[in-house]
C-alpha positions, 0 to 999 in steps of 0.5 A: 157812251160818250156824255155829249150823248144822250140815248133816246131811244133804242131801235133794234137789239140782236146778234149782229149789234144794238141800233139807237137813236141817240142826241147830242146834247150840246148841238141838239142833234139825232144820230145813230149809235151802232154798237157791239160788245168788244171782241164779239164775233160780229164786232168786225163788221162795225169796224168795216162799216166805219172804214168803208163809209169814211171812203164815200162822199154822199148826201145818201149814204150816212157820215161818220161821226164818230168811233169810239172804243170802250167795253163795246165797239161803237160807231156814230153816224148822221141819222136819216129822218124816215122809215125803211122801205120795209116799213113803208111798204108793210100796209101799202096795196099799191106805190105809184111808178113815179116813186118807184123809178125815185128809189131806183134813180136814188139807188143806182146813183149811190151804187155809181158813187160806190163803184167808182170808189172800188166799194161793194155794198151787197146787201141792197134790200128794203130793210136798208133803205131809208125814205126820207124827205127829198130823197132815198138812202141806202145804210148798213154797210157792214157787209160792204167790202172793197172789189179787190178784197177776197172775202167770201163771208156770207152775210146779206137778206135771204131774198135778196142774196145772188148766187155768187154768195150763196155759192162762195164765188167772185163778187163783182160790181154786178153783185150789186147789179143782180141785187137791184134786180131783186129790189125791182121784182119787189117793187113790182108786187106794189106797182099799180100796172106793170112796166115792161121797160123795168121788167126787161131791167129786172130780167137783165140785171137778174141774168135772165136775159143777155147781156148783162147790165152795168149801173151806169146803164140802168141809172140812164134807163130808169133817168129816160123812163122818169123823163118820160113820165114827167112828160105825161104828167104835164100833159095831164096837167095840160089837159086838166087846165089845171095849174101844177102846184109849186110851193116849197111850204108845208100843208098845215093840218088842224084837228080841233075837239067837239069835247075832252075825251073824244079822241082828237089826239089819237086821231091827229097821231094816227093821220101823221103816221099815215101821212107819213107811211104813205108819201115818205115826206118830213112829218111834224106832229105839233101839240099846240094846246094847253094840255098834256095831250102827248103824255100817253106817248110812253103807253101808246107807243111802248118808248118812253121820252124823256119828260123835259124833251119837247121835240122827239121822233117816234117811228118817223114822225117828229113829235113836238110838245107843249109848243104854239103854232108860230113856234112849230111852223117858223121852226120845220118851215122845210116839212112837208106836213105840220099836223096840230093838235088843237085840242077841245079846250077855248074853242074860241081862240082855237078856231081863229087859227083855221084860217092858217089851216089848209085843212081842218078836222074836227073830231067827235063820236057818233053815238047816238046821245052826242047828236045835240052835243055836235049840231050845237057846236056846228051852230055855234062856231064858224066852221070853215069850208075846207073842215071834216068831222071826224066820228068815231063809231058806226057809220048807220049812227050818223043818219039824220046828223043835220050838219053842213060838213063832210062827213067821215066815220072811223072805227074806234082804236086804242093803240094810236101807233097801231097800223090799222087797214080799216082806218088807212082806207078812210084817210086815203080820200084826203090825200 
């Protein structure tokens, strides 16, 4: 590997190549490194992907960065800050339709792109599609190929291949087309109600129903039903009396400790991995206090940052160390969440930073003997409105607390990185 580069961490290791998240160290930059070893059966499909991405021009396709031989054939792309849609949707119950309509309008503008240039993807499937901040990505184009090229070579996700590959016929743009089809009857199993507009979709792009649908067609149908879903949101709004919020600032989410040990960490770690897995939004995880409180990171999360780098992703959340509040919020004004860990030490200075908090959390236990230990902190501090306590334990051993705050018990963990259904559900109220 190249010496500006610096492995951070690496992602996935198997027969069709090693994944990394690398840094540039000289323009502090996270790419990704897909490498094979030269002359390997596979290596080839490194060597396409670099010749086919280097013919597309898209802010949801990853550059070219670089490509480079040695031992190993390697080939450096622009990193997507975010998670599969695999991955986000593995403890998901329920996605809303206007993010699925997002992901589809994404999708079907790339393939657009794609199909104008003559290029197949064949491979659209959750697992190669990134959420990011604002938008969707679409990745791994090793199995990609130009229209005009007759390769029959099976390649692609079980569940999402068409008949035409299974059987070694002609691809076509409408490879592509059957495999969005495969995309929307995923989707659907997450979808709170169904929609008949995208089954009828489904059915088309899936051949199921004549005639056969073009990209450009389906891009047009998911565009009418997003403006017709945006339609009946005003109107709710409208109804409501409610004011649409419009604000280009990041929510900024304290979590302050009644004592050293209760948890605050683990806490704030695990409500910015939720944050993260369920809005698939820019999360900031900010270690705004005295303390080492992300030293455990290499043990909770099995990785192991480097000890002089402050700034560092993990599962798509961006964790800062050893940082202060101005610091991190000047530096990710463009996040959509900054979660700050204050921790339990001066707890008078901490506290004057809940004003710039949209909301607070405070964490503790709620056995029994930390009663006095949380009403004397309650009485002693001036807790903003806008402030949770956060208890760890049994939700019996909160009775008679006496406390003037909102009150919420989660189960106890100690993996912090670990997604856990029973903690998600006491979240979910926040959000």
């Amino acid at each position: 590997m190249s010496g500006n580069y610096r492995v951070v961490r690496i992602i996935s290791d198997g027969d069709f190549g090693r994944v990394t998240l690398i840094r540039h160290e000289e323009l502090n930059e996270y790419r990704i490194l897909k490498s094979l070893p030269r002359g390997s059966a596979f290596s080839s499909l490194i060597e396409n992907e670099a010749r086919i991405l280097t013919r597309i021009e898209s802010q949801n396709v990853p550059k070219v960065l670089d490509y480079y031989v040695d031992e190993r054939v390697n080939l450096v792309l622009q990193y997507f800050d975010g998670e599969t849609l695999e991955e986000l949707l593995k403890n998901q119950k329920s996605i809303s339709q206007s993010f699925v309509l997002k992901i589809l309008n994404d999708i079907l503008e790339t393939l657009v792109i794609l199909h104008g240039k003559h290029i197949l993807h064949l491979d659209i499937s959750p697992s190669n599609i990134i959420v990011c901040d604002n938008k969707i990505c679409l990745i791994d184009f090793g199995s990609s190929k130009m229209i005009e090229e007759d390769d029959r070579k099976i390649y692609g996700t079980v569940d999402f291949i068409t008949p035409e590959q299974k059987n070694g016929g002609i691809l076509s743009e409408q490879t592509d087309v059957y495999q969005v089809g495969c995309l929307i009857d995923y989707l659907e199993k997450y979808m709170i109600s169904e929609n008949d507009h995208l089954t009828k979709l489904k059915r088309q792009a899936m051949r199921q129903d004549a005639p056969n649908i073009s990209c450009e067609k389906m891009l047009n149908e998911i565009k009418s039903l997003m403006e017709s879903e945006n339609g009946k949101n005003e109107a709710r709004y409208k109804r409501s009396g409610k004011k649409k919020a419009i604000s280009d600032k990041p929510v900024i989410i304290g979590f302050f400790g009644i004592a050293k040990g209760c948890g605050t960490t683990f806490m704030a770690i695990m409500f910015g991995k939720y944050l993260k897995r369920n809005t698939g939004r820019k999360v900031v995880m900010a270690e705004c206090n005295s303390g080492n409180a992300f030293s455990g990171i290499e043990e909770w999360a099995f990785c192991k940052p480097n000890e002089f780098e402050n700034e560092y992703i993990l599962d798509g959340v961006l964790f800062c160390r050893r940082t202060s509040f101005e610091e991190v919020t000047k530096k990710h004004s463009e996040a959509a969440f900054i979660v700050c860990d204050f921790g339990s030490e001066a707890p008078d200075k901490r506290w004057n930073m809940a004003p710039f908090m949209d909301r607070c959390f405070i964490v503790g236990s709620a056995q029994v003997w930390k009663r006095e230990e949380i009403r004397e902190y309650f009485n002693h501090y001036r807790i903003p409105e806008h402030t949770e306590l956060l208890l760890t334990g049994n939700k019996r051993m909160v009775n008679g607390l006496g406390v003037d705050a909102r009150v919420t018990v989660v189960p106890f963990t100690a993996e912090p990185f670990s997604k856990n259904g029973e903690i998600d559900k006491c979240f979910r109220k926040f959000i």
